[in-house]
Backbone as JSON Lines, residues from 0, in Angstrom:
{"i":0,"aa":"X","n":[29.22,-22.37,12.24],"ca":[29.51,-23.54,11.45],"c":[31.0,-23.54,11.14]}
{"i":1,"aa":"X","n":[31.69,-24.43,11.51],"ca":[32.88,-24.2,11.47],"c":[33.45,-24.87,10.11]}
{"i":2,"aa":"X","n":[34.39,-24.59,9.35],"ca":[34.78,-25.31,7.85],"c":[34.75,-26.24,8.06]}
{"i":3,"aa":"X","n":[35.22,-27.44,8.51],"ca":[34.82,-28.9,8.73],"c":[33.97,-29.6,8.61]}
{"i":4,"aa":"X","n":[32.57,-29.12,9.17],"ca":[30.82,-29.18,8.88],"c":[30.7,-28.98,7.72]}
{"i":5,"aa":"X","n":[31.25,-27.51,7.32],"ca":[30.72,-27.16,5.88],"c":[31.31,-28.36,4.71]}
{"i":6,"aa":"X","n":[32.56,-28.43,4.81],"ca":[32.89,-29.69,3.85],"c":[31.67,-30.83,3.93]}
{"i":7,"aa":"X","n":[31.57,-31.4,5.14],"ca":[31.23,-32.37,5.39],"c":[29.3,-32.5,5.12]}
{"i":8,"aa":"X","n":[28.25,-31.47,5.22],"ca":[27.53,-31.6,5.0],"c":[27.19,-31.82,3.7]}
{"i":9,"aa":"X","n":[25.88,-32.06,3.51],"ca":[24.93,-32.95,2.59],"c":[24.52,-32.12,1.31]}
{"i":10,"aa":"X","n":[25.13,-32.21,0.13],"ca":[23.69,-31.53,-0.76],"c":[22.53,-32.05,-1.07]}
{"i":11,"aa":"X","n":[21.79,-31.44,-1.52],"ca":[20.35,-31.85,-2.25],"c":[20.15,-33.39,-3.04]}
{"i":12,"aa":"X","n":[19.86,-33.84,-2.69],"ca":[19.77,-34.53,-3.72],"c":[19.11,-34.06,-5.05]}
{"i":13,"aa":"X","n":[19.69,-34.75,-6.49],"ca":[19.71,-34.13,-7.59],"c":[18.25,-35.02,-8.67]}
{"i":14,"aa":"X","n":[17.45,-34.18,-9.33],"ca":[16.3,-34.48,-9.91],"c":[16.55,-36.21,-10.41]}
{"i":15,"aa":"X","n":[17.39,-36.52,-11.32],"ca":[17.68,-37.58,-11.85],"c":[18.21,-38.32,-11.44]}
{"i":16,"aa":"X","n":[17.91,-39.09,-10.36],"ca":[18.49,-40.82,-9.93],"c":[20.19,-41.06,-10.26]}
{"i":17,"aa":"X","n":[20.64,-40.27,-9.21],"ca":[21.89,-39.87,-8.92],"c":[22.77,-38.9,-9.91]}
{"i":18,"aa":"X","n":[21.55,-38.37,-11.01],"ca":[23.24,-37.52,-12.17],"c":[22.91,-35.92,-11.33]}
{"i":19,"aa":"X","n":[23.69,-35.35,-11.64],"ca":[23.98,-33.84,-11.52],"c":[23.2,-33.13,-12.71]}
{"i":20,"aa":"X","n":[22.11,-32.32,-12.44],"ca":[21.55,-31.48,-13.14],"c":[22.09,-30.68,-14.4]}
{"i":21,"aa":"X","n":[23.27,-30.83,-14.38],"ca":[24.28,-29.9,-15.29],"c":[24.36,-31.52,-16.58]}
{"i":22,"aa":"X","n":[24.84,-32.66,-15.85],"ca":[25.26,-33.66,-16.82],"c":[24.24,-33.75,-18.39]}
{"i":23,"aa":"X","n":[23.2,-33.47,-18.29],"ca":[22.71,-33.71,-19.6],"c":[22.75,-32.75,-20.56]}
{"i":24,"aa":"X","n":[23.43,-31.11,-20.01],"ca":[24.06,-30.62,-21.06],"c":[25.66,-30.43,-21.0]}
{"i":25,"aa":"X","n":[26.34,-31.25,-20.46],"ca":[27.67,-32.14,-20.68],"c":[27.55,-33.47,-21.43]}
{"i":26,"aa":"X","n":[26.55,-34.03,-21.6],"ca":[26.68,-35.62,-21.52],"c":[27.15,-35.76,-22.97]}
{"i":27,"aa":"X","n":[27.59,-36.97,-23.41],"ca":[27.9,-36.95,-25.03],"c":[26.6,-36.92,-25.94]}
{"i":28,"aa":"X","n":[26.69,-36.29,-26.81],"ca":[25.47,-35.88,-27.97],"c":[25.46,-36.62,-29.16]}
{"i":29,"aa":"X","n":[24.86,-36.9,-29.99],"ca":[24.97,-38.28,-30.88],"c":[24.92,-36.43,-32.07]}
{"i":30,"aa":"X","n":[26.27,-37.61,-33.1],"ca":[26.54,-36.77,-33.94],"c":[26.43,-37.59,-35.59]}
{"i":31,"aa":"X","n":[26.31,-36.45,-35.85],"ca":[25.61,-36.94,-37.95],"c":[27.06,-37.11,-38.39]}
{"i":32,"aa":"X","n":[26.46,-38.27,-39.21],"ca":[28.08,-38.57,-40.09],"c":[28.56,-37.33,-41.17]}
{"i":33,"aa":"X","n":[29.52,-37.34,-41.29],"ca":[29.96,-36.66,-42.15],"c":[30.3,-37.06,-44.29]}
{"i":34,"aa":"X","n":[29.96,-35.83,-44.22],"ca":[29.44,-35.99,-45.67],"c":[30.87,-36.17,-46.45]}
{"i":35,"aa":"X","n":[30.67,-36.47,-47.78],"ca":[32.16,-36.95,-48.48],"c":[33.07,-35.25,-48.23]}
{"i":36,"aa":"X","n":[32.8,-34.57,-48.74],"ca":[33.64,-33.2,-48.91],"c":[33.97,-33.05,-47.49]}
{"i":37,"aa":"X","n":[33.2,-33.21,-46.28],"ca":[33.99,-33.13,-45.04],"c":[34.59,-33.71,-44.76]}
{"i":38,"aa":"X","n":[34.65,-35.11,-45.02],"ca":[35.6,-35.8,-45.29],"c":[36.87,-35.58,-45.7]}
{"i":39,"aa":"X","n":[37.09,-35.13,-47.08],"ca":[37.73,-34.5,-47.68],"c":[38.34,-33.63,-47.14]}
{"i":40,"aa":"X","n":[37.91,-32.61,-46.63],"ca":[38.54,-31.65,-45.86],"c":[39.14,-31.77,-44.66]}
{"i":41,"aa":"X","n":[38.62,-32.67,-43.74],"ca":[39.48,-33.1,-42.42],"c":[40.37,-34.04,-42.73]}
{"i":42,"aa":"X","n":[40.53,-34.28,-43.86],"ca":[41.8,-35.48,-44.37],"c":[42.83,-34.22,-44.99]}
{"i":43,"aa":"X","n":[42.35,-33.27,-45.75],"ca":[43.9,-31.93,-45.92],"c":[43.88,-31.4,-44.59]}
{"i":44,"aa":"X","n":[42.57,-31.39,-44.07],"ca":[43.67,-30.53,-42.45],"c":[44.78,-31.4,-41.48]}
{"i":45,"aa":"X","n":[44.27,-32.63,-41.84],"ca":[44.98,-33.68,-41.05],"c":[46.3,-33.65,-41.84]}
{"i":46,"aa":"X","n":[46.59,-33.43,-43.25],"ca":[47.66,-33.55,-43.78],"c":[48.48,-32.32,-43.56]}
{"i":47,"aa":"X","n":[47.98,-30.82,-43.37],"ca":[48.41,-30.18,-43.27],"c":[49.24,-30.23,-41.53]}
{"i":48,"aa":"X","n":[48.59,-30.73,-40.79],"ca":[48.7,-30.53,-39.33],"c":[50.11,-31.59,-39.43]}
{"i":49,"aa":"X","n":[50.23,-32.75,-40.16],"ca":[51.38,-33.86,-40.09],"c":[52.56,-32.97,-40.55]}
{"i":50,"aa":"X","n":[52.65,-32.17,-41.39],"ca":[53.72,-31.41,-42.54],"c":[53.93,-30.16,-41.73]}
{"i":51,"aa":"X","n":[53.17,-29.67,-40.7],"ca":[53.53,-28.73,-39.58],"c":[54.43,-29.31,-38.36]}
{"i":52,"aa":"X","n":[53.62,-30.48,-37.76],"ca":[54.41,-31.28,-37.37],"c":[55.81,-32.12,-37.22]}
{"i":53,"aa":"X","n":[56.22,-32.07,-38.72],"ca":[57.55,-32.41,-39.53],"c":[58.56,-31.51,-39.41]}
{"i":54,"aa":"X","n":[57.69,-30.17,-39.84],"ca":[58.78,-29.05,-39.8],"c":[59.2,-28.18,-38.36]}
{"i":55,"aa":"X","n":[58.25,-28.82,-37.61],"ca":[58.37,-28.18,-35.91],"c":[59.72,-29.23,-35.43]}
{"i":56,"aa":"X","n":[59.71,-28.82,-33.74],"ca":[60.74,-29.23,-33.47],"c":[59.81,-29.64,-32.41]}
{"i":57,"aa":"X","n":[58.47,-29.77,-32.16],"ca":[57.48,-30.42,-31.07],"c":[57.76,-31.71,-31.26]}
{"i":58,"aa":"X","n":[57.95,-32.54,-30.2],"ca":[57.39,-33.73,-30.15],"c":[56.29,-34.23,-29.85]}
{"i":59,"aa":"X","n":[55.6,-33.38,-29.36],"ca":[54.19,-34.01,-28.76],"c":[53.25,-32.55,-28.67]}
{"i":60,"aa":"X","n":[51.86,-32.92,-28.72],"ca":[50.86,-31.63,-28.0],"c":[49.38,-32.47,-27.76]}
{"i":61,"aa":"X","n":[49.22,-31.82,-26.64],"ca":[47.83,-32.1,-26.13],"c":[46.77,-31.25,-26.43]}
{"i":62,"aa":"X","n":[45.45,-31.6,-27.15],"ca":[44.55,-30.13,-27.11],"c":[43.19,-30.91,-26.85]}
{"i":63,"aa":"X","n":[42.29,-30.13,-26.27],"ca":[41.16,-30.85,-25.42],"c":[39.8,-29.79,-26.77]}
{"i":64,"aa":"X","n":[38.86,-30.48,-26.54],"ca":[37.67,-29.87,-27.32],"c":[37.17,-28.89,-26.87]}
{"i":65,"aa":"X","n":[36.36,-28.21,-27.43],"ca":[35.41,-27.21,-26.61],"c":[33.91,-27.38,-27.69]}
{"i":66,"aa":"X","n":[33.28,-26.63,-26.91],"ca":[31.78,-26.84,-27.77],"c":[31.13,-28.27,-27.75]}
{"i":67,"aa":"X","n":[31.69,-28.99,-27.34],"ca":[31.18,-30.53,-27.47],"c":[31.73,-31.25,-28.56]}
{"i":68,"aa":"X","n":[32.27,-31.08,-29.36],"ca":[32.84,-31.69,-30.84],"c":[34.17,-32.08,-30.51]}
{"i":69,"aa":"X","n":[34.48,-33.13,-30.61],"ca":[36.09,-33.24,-30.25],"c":[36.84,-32.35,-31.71]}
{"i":70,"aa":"X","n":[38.08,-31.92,-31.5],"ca":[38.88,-31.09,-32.17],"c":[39.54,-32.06,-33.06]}
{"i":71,"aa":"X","n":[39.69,-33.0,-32.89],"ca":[40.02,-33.87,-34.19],"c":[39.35,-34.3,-35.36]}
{"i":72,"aa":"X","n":[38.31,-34.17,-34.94],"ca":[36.83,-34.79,-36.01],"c":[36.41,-32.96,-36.61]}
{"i":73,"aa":"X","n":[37.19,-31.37,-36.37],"ca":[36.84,-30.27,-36.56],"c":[37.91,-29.63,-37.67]}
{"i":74,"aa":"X","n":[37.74,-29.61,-38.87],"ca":[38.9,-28.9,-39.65],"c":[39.25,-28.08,-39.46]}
{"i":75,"aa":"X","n":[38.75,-27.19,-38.69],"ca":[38.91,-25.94,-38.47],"c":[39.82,-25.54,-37.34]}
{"i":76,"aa":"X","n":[39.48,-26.97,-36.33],"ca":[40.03,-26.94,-34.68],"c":[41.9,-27.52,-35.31]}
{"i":77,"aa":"X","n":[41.7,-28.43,-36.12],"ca":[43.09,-29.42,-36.79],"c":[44.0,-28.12,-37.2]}
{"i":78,"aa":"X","n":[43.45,-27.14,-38.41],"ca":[44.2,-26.1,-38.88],"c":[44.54,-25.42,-38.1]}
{"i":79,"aa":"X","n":[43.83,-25.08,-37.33],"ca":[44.46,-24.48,-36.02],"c":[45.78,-24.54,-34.75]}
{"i":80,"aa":"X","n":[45.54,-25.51,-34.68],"ca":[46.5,-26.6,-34.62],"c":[47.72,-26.59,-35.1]}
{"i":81,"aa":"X","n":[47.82,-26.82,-36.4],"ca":[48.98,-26.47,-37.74],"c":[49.05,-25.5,-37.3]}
{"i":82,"aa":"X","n":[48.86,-24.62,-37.65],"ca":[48.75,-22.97,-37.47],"c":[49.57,-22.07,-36.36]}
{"i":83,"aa":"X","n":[48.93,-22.99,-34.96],"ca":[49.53,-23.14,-34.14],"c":[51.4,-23.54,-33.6]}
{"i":84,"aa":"X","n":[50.98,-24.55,-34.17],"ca":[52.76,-25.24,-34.13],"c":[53.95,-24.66,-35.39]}
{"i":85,"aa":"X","n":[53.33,-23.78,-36.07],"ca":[53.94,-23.14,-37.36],"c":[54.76,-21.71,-36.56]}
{"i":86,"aa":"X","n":[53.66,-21.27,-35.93],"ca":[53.49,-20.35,-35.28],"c":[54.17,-19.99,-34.08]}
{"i":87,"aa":"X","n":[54.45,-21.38,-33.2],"ca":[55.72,-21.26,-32.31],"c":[57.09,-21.83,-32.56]}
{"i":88,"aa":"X","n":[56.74,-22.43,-33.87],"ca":[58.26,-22.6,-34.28],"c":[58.58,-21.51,-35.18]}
{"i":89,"aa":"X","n":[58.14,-20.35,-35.49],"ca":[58.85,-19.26,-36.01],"c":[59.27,-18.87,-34.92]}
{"i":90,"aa":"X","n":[58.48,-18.62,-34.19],"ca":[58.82,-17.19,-32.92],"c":[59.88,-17.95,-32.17]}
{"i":91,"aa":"X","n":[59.93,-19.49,-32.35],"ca":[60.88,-19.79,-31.29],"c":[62.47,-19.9,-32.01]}
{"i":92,"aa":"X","n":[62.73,-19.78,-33.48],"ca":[64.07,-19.54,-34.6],"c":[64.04,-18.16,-34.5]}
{"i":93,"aa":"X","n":[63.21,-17.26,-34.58],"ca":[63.86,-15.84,-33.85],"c":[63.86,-15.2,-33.07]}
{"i":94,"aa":"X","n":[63.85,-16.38,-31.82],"ca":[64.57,-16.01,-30.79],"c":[65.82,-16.45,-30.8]}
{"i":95,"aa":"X","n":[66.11,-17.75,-30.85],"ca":[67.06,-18.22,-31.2],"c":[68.45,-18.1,-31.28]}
{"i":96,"aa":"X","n":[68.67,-17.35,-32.44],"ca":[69.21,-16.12,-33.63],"c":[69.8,-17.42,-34.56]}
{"i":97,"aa":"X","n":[71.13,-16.9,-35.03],"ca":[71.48,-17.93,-36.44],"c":[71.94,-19.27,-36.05]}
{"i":98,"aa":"X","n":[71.72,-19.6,-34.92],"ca":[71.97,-21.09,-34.8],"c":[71.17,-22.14,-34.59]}
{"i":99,"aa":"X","n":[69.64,-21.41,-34.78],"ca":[68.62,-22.27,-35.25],"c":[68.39,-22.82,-36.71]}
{"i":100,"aa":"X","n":[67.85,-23.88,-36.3],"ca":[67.24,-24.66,-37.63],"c":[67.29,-23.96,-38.6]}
């Protein structure tokens, strides 16, 4: 069988009327609203993450979810985040030396 064939041949067809067997534990999951205090709390992580943001010298960052929960709607994933960008703007003023920020 030479690689060419192999690309080119057929898989299985999949149980469910064209999805991939894997998709229904990828697919999006219906999620419970959030209660006032979580609320609450992803509104200081969000404030904290803006005031990290301020004091960095980032202009931009990309961060993708894991677990299924997007990381924005996660206080925990947001602080992190902060945490994060706090975190490479130290290490990146001492490297620096005294002519940083």
């Amino acid at each position: 069988m030479g690689l060419w064939s192999w690309f080119a041949r057929r898989r299985k067809p999949s149980t469910d009327a064209g999805r991939p067997a894997f998709a229904a534990a990828i697919g999006p999951k219906e999620q419970e609203p959030l209660t006032p205090e979580q609320v609450a709390d992803l509104k200081a992580a969000w404030a904290e993450l803006a005031e990290a943001a301020k004091e960095s010298a980032a202009t931009g960052f990309h961060a993708c979810a894991r677990g299924g929960k997007p990381w924005q709607e996660d206080p925990a994933a947001v602080r992190s985040v902060a945490a994060l960008l706090r975190r490479v703007d130290a290490a990146d003023a001492a490297t620096e030396g005294p002519t940083a920020k």
